[in-house]
VEXFI-508248 format. One record per residue: x, y, z of N, C-alpha, C in turn; residue in one letter. Coordinates in steps of 0.1 Angstrom, whole numbers, plus 5000, padded with zeros to 4 digits. Layout:
BEGIN
XYZXYZXYZA...
REM end
This chain:
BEGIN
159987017629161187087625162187107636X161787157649162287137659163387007661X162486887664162786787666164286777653X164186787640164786757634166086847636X165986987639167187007643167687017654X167086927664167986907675168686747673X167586687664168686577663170186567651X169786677642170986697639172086767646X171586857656172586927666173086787674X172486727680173186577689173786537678X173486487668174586377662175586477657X175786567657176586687655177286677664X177186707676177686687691178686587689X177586427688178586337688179886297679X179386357667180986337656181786417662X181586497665183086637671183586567683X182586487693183286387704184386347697X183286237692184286127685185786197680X185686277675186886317664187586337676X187186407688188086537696188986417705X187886297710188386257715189486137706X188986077694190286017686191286097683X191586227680192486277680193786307692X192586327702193386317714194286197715X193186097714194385977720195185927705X195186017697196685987690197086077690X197386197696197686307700198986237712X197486207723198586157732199686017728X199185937722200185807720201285887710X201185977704202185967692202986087705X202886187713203486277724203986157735X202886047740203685947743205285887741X205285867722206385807721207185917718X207386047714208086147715209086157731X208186147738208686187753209586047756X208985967754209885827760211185877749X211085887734212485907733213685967738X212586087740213486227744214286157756X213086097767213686107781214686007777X214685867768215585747770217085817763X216885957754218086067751218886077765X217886127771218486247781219286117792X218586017795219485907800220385867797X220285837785222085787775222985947779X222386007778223486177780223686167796X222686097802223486127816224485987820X224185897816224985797820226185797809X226085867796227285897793228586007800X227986117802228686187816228686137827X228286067831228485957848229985897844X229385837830230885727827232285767822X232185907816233486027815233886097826X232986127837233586187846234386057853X233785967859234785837864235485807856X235885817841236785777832237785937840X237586017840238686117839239086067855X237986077865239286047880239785957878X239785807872240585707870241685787863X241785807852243285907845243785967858X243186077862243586127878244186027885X243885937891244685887903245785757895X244885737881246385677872247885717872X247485847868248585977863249285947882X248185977888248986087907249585917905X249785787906250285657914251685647905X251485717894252985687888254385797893X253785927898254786047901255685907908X257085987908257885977917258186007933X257486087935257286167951256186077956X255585937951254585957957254585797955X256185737945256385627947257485657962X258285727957259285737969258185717985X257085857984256985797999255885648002X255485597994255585437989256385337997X257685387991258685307992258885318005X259085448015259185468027258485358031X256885368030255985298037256485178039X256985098030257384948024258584908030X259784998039260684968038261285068048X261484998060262385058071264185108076X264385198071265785208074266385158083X267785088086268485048096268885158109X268885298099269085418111267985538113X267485488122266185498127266085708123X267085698130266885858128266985918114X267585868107267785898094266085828085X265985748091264485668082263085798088X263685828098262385938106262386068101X263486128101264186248092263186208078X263786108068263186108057261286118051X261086018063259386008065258886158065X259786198077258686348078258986388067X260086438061260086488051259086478044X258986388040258086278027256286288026X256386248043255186328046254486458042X255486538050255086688046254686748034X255786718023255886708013254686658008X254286548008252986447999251786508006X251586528018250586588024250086708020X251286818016250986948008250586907995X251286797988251086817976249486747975X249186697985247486627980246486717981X246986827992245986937998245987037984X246887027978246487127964245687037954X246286967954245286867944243786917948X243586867959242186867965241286987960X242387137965241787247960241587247945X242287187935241587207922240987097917X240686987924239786877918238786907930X237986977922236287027929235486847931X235886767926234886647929235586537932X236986587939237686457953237086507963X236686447971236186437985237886447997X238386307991239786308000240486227992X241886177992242886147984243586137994X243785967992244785898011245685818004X246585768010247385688004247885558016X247385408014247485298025248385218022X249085188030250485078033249985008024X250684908019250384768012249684678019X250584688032250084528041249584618055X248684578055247584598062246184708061X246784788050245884898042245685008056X246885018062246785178068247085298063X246185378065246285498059247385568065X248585638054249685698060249585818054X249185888047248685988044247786028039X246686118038244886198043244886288042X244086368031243786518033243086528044X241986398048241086408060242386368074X242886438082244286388090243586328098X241586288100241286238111241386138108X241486058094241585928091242985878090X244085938095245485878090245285758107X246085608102246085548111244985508118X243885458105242985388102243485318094X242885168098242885058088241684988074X242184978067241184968052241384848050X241984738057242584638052241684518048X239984558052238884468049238184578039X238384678037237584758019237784688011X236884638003236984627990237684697983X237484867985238684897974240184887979X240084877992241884827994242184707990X240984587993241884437984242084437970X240884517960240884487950242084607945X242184687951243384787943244484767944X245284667954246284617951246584557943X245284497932246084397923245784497907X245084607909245084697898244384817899X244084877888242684997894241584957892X240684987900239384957903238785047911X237485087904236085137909235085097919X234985127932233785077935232785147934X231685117930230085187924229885257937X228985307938228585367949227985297959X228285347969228185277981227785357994X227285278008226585388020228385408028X228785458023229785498036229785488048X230085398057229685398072230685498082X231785558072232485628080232285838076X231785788063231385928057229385998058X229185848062227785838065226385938047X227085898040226285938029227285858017X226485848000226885747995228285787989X229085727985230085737981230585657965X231385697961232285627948233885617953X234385507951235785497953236885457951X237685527940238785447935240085467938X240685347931242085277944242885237931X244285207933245285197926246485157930X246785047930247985027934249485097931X250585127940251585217940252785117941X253685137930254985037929255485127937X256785037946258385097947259085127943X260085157941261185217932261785077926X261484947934261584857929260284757922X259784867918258484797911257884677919X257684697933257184607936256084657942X254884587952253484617957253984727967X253784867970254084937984252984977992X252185027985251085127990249885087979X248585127983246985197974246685287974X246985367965246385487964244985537963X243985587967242485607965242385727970X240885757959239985887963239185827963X237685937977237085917973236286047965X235085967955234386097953233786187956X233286297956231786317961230786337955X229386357958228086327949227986477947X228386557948228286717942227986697924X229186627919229186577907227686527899X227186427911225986357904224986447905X224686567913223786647911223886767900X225086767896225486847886225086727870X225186607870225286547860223486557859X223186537869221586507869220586657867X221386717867220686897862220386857855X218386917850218186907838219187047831X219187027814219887137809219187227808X217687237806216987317806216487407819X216887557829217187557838216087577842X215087627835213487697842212987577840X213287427834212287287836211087337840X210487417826208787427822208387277825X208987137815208187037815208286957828X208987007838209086907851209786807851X210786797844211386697841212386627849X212486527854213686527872214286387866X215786387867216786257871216686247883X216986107885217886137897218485987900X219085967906219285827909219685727920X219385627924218885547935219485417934X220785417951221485237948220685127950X221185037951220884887948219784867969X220184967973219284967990218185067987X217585107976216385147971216685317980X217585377981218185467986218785587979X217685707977218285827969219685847970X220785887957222185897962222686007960X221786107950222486227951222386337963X223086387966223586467974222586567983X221586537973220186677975219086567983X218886437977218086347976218286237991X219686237994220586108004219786148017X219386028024218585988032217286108039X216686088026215086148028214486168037X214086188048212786118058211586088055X211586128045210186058042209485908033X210885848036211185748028212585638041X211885638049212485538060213485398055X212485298046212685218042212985248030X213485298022213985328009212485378000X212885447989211985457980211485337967X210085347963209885237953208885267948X209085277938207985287927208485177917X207185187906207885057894208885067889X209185167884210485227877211385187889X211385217898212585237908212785047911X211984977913211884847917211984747903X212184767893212284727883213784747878X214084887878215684927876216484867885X215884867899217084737908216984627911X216184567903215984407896216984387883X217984517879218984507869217984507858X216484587855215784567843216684697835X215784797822216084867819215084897808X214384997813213084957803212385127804X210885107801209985237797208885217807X207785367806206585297814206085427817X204685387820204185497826203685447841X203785517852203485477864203485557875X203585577886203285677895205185747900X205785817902206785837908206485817924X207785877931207585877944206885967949X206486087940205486147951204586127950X204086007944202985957937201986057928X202886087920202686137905202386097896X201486067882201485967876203186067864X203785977861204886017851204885907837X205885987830206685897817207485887822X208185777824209585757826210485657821X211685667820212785587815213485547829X213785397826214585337838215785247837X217285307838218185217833218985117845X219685027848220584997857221884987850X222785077860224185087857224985007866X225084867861225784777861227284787871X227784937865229284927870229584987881X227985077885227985177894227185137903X226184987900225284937913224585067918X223885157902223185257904221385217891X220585317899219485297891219085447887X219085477876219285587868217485587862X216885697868215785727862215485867855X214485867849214486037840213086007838X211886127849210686117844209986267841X209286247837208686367838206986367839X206186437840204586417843203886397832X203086287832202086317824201086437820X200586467836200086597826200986687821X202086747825203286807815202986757799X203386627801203686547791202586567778X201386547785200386507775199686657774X200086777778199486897781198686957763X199986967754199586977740198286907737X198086747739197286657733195686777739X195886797753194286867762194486977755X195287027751194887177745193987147726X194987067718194187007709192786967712X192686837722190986827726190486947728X190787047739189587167738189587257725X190587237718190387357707189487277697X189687147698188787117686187487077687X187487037707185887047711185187167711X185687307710185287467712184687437696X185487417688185287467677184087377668X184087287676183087207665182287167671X181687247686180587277692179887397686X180687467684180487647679180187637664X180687527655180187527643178787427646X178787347649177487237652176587357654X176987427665175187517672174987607655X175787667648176087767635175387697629X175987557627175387527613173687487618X173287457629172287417633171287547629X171487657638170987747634170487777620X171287787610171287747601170287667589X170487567599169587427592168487507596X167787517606166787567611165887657603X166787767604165687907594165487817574X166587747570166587727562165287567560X164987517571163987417574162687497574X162687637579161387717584160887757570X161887827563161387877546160587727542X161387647539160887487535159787447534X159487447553157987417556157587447554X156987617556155887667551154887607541X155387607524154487567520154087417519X155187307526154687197531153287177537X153487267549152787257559151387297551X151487427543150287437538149587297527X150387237521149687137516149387037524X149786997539149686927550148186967551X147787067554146487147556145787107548X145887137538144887097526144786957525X145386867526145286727529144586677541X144786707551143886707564142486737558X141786847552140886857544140086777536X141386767525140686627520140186517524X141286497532141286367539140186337553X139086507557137986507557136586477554X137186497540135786507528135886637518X136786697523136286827512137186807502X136586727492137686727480137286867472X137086977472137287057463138187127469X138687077480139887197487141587237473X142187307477142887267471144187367473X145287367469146587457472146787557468X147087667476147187837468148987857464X149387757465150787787465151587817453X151987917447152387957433153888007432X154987927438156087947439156687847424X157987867418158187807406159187747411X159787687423160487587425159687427428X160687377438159987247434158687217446X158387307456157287317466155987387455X156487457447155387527438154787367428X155887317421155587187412154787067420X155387027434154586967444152886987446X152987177445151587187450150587167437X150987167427150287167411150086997411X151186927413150486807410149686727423X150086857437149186787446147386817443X146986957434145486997430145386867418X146386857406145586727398145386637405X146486587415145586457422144586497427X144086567436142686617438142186627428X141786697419140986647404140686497407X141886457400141886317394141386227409X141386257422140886167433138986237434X138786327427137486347424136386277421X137186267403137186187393136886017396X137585987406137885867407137185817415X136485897424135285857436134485757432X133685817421132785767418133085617409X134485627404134985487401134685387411X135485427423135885377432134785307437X133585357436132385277443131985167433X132585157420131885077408133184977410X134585017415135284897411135884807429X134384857438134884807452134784647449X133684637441133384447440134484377437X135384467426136384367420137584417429X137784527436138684497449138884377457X137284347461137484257471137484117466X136884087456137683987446139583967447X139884107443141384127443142284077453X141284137467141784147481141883987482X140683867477140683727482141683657473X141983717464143183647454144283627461X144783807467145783807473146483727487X144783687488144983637503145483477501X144583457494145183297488146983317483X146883427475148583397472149783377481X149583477496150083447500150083347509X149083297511148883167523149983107512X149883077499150482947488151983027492X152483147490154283207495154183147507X153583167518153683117535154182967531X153182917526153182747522154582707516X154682747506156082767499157582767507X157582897518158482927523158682837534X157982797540157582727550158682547544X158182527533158782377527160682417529X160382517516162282567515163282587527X161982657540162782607551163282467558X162282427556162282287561163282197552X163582217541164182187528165782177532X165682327537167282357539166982307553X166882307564167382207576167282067572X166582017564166881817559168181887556X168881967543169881957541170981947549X171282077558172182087572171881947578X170881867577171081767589171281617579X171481637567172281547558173281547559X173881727559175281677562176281687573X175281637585175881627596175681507594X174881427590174781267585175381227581X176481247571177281157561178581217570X179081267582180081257592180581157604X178881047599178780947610180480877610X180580817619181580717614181280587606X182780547602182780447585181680297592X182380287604181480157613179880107613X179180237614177780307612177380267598X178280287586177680307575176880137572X177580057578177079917574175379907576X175279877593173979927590173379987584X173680097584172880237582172580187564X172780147558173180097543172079987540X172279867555171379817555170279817558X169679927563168079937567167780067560X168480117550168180217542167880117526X168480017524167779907512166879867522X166279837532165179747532163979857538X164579927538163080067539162080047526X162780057514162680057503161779967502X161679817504160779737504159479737515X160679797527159179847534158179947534X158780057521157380127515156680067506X157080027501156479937492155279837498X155879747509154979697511153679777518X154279877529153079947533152280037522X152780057510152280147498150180027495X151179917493150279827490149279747498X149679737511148979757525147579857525X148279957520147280097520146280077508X146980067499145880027490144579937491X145179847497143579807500143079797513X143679917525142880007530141980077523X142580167512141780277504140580227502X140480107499139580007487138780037500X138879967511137579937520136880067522X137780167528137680337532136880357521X136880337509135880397494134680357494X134480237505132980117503133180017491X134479987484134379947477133879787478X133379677472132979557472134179457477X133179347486134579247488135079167479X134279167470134979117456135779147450X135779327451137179397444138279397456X138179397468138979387478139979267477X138679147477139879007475140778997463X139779047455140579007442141979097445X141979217448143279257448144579257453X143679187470144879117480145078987468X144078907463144878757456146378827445X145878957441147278997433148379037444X147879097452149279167461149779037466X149278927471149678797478149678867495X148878887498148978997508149478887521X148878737517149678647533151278647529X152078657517153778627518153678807519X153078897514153479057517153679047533X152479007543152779017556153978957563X153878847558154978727568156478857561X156578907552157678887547157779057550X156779127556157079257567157679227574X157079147581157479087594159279097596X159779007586161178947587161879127585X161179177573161879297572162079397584X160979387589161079457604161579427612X161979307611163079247627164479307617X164779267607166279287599166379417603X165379537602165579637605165679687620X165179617630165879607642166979577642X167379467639168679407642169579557639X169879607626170079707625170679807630X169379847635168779987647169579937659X169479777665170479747672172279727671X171979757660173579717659174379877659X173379977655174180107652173880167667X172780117675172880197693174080097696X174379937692175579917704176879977698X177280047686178180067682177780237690X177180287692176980427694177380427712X176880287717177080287728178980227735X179480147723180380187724181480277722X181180377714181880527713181380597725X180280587730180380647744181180617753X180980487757181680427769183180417762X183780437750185280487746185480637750X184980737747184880857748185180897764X184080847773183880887786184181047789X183481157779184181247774183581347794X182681237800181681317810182981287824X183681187824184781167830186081187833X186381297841187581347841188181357856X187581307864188081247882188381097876X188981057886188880907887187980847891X188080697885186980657883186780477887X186180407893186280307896185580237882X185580167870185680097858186279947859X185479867847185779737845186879767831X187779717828189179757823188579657807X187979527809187479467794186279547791X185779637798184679707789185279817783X186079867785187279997782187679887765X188479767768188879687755188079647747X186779597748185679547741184979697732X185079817741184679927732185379967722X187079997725187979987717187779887703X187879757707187379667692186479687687X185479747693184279727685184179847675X185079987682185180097669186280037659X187179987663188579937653187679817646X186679767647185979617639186579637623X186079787617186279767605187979727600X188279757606190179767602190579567607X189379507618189979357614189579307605X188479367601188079237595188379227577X188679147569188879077560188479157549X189079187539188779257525189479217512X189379277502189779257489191379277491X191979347495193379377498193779357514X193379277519193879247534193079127537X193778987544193078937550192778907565X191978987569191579037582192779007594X192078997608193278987616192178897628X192578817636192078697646192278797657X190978827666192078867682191478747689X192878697696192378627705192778697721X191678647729191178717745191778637753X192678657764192978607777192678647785X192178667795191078757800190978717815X191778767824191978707839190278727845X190378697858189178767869189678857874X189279017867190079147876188879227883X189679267895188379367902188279507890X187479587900187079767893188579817897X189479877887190179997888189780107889X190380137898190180347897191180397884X190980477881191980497867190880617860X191380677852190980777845190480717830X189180667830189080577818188780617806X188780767805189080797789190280827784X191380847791192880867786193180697783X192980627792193180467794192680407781X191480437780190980387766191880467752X192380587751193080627746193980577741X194880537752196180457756195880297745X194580217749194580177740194280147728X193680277723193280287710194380307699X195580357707196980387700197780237700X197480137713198280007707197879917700X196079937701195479867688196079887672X196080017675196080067660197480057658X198680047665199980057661200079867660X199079757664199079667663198779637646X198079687646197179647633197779727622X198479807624199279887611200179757607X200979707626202079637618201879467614X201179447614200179327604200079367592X198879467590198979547576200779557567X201979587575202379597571203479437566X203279367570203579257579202979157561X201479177564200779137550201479217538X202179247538202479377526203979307521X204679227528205979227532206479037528X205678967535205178867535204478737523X205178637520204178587508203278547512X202478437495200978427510201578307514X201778247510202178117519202678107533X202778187540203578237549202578227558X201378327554200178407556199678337559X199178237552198378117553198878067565X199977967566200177877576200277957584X200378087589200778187601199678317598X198378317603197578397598198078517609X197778657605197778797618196878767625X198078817640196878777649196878857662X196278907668196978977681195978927694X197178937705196378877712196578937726X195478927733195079037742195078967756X195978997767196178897780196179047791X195078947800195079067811194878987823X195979017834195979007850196279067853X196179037876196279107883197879047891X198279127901199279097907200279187918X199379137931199879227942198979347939X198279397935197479487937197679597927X198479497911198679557901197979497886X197579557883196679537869197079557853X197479407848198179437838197879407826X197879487812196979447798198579427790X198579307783199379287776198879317766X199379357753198679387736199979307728X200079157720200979097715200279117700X201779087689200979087679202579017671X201978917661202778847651203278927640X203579037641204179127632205379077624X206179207619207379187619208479247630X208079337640208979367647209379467643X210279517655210979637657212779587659X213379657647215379697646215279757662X216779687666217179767680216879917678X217479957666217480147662216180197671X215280137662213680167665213680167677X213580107681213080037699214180137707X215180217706215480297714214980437713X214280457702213380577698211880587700X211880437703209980407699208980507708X209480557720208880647727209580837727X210280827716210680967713209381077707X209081197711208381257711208381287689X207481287686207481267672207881197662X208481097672209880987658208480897653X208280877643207180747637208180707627X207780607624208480507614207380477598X206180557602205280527593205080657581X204580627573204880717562204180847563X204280967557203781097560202281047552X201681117568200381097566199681007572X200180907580199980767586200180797595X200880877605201380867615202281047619X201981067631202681177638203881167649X203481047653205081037658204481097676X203381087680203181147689202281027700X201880957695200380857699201480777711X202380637708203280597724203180727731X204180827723204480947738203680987745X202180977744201581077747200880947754X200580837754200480687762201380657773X202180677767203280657784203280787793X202680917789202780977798201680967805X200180907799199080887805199380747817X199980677812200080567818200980587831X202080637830203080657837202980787847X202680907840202681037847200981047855X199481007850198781027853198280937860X198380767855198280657863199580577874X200380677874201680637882201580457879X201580447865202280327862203180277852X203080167844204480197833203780147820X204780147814204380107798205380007792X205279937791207079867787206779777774X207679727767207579667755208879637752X208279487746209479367737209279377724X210379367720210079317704211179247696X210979187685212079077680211779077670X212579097657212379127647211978997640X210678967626210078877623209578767636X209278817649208078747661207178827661X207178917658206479037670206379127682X205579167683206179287692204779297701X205379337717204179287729204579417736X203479507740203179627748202479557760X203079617770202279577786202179707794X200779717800200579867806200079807819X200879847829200679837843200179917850X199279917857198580037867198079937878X197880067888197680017902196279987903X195579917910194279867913193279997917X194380077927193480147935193580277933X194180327922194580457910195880517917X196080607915197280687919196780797927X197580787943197180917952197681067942X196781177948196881287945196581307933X
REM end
């Protein structure tokens, strides 16, 4: 009883795992994709304020390049009066004047840094809220070249004169004669970006941090700009990813090697990397609080209901256990024992018909000794039946593997079946004859007389039965021989054990080849067969890869023999006749090159054809016949693997000649 309710307490245990922990992790994946949205929100919201605030200082220094006071002192810049004193009078003026008026600007635009204004030609600063920069030259800034020819942004950048990162835009300033005078520019400052990068939430319970980092792996907000603890810039995936110009999701460690959720964008215009993460445990905190609430809870019911099971197992047993007792009894010898148990459920009904079986196993003792004889009668029947099921099962097995291995049999190839056809009719006669053979073994084996002996061989003719085993058993060799050399040439075609290079005789590669294609030359009811004739140089061993090679030519055979077949199709017979199909097979060497010609009296290949003939899937043969893949996939064995070539003639109504060149001594590397 024990036992049983502890093992219902464990498997108890384990469903509440199971559940606590499946729930969790769709707890966490489904809080996963919540948070990635939120953050990839809070992204689009901050790079959409990055991109309004630089939309409004552009309007800003749009608006300031068009005033009049500020083309006028422009125009000073651009243009020297003849009376010096009068042009000097005006400057200061102009000066003064534009110099006060930028100093107020400055006080109400909280996110200009400075607001300068540089000659045209040479990009000197002639007026600076910063006065340590006036008469400084800009004339190699980017935003001085490119602002002369309109307005333009530069993203943020390390300032080498401001020494922290900067944003900077410029604008070109007409004359009074609308011509190039001056560039106007501010720069920004990053006060802005740490304000854009606030989260909105000001107590950030979930830990949630922007911030963002240029294209030199280099924090740029204002709080963040040159770290010490980060010499060489910062990187994490998100951060090394965003300035590879990606823009993506992830979960991964931050910089302070945190594991986080984070969103990672690159802003393009700003040569900025915009991230937004926040912690996983933050993140996933809900999902652990579900896991423990629902591990508390359905440990706390498990032990409940266990308890439970328990007392409710203990009533149970009781009068179990008492009929346990009384059975042990019996099962002593004391069959008058019997059960006191008088309950009206179903342990009460149990114990009533556990006393009539005792009666009735009383009763039956004394049977029992009268019907042991025909027991064991019973017992040897049984025994016999099943040896005959053993026997039985034993066939059906055997039954079904003949079957399985029939029909891996009728998979042989079509080449095989010839033989195979023929030594399966002459079996036939060869039971027979040994049927009859045996029989008048039997005869001697029985003691039977030589009289009945002879006479029997004089009916079997037992001297033409022997001689005429004889012949049967060699036909059945031949056979046996003809289906190992065909087996042995699918091997030596295959060379499925060779994949290095290989030193090979190149006509044993061709002679295996014909010997599987035999059935397709030779002569039938609808085809009259095809002649090959051999030319056949004295070649050394090539190195070569000789199962792609044999490949190579199993595809020009067969593209030979199609076009005969087709050729026969095409063709009257008269034609046929005096000009039978024929292909013919020429092989030499030369300079230390090894060459198989494959000709064939077809019809030939249209120029069309022959500029396509090696195009990756083009066939010319009808769906089903052909893929359009067998040349391509030959010239690249020939050419790419054997660093040799593949080339071919053809002439419409001559035929058509494939030549495959390879080196003697295979191809280095």
């Amino acid at each position: 009883m024990v036992r049983l309710v502890a093992s219902f307490l464990l498997l108890s245990l384990l469903v509440v795992s199971a559940a606590s922990f499946s729930a969790y992790a769709l707890a966490a994946r489904a809080l996963e994709a919540e948070v990635l949205t939120r953050l990839k929100a809070i992204a689009d919201i901050r790079e959409e304020s990055l991109e309004r605030w630089v939309e409004d200082q552009k309007d800003f220094i749009v608006t300031q390049s068009g005033l009049t006071d500020i083309r006028e002192a422009a125009t000073l810049l651009s243009k020297r009066s003849e009376n010096a004193v009068d042009y000097q009078l005006k400057s200061t003026i102009s000066y003064q004047k534009l110099h006060q008026y930028f100093d107020t600007l400055l006080e109400n635009q909280r996110n200009v840094e400075e607001i300068f204004l540089m000659s045209g030609v040479g990009g000197q600063i002639a007026i600076s809220t910063d006065s340590a920069q006036e008469g400084e030259y800009r004339s190699t800034d980017i935003y001085f070249v490119e602002g002369k020819e309109g307005l333009f942004v530069q993203g943020v950048y390390p300032s080498p004169i401001k020494q922290r990162p900067m944003i900077t835009i410029s604008m070109p300033v007409l004359n009074l004669d609308d011509e190039l005078a001056a560039v106007l520019a501010i720069h920004l400052n990053s006060n802005r970006l740490d304000e854009i990068l606030q989260p909105s939430d000001e107590n950030n319970s979930s830990g949630q941090e922007s911030y963002v980092v240029d294209q030199f792996n280099v924090f740029v907000s204002a709080k963040g700009f040159g770290r010490s603890g980060f010499p060489r810039g910062v990187h994490t995936e998100g951060i090394d990813a965003a300035v590879r110009g990606e823009s993506g999701t992830g979960l991964y460690n931050n910089y302070k090697n945190i594991p986080v959720i984070g969103v990672y964008q690159w802003l393009e215009d700003y040569n900025l990397a915009l991230l937004v993460e926040v912690p996983q445990s933050e993140a996933l905190k809900p999902a652990r609080i579900l896991l423990r609430n629902i591990l508390v809870i359905g440990v706390v019911s498990a032990v409940l209901l266990s308890l439970g099971i328990y007392f409710l197992a203990r009533q149970i047993s009781q009068p179990i256990l008492a009929i346990s007792r009384t059975a042990r009894r019996i099962a002593s010898g004391d069959l008058n024992a019997s059960v006191s148990v008088a309950t009206q459920d179903e342990v009460g009904v149990l114990a009533k018909s556990f006393n009539q079986m005792t009666y009735q196993l009383r009763r039956s003792q004394q049977q029992l000794a009268d019907y042991s004889h025909s027991v064991e009668q019973k017992a040897d029947e049984l025994e016999a039946t099943l040896a005959n099921l053993t026997h039985a099962q034993r066939r059906l097995v055997q039954a079904e593997k003949m079957s399985s291995l029939g029909q891996l049999v009728a998979g042989v190839a079509h080449e095989i079946n010839n033989p195979v056809t023929f030594i399966y009719g002459n079996i036939s006669f060869a039971k027979s004859y040994v049927d009859e053979l045996l029989s008048l073994v039997s005869l001697a084996r029985r003691g039977a007389s030589t009289r009945e002996i002879e006479s029997s061989a004089e009916k079997l003719d037992v001297d033409f039965l022997v001689e005429d085993f004889k012949k049967l058993i060699s036909s059945i060799q031949t056979g046996a021989e003809r289906i190992r050399e065909i087996v042995e040439s699918l091997q030596n075609y295959s060379r499925l054990d060779e994949a290095e290079q290989k030193q090979v005789q190149i006509h044993d590669g061709i002679e295996s080849t014909l010997t599987i294609l035999a059935s397709r030359l030779k002569a039938n009811g609808h085809f009259s067969g095809i002649h090959v004739q051999k030319k056949y140089d004295v070649l050394p061993a090539v190195i070569c890869y000789p199962g792609p090679l044999n490949q190579v030519l199993m595809n020009l055979l067969s593209n030979a023999i199609d076009a005969l077949q087709e050729r026969e199709e095409i063709l009257p017979p008269e034609v046929l006749d005096e000009c039978p199909n024929q292909i013919t097979i020429t092989t030499y060497q030369s300079c230390g090159w090894v060459k198989i010609a494959i000709s064939d009296n077809g019809v030939g290949m249209p120029p069309e054809v022959q500029t396509k003939v090696f195009d990756y899937l083009f066939t010319t043969k009808p769906s089903g016949r052909g893929t359009g893949m067998g040349l391509s996939i030959s010239r690249d064995i020939i050419e790419v693997k054997h660093g040799g070539r593949l080339e071919f003639k053809s002439q419409l109504g001559k035929g058509t000649t494939f030549q495959i060149v390879i080196p003697v001594y295979g191809q280095a590397g």
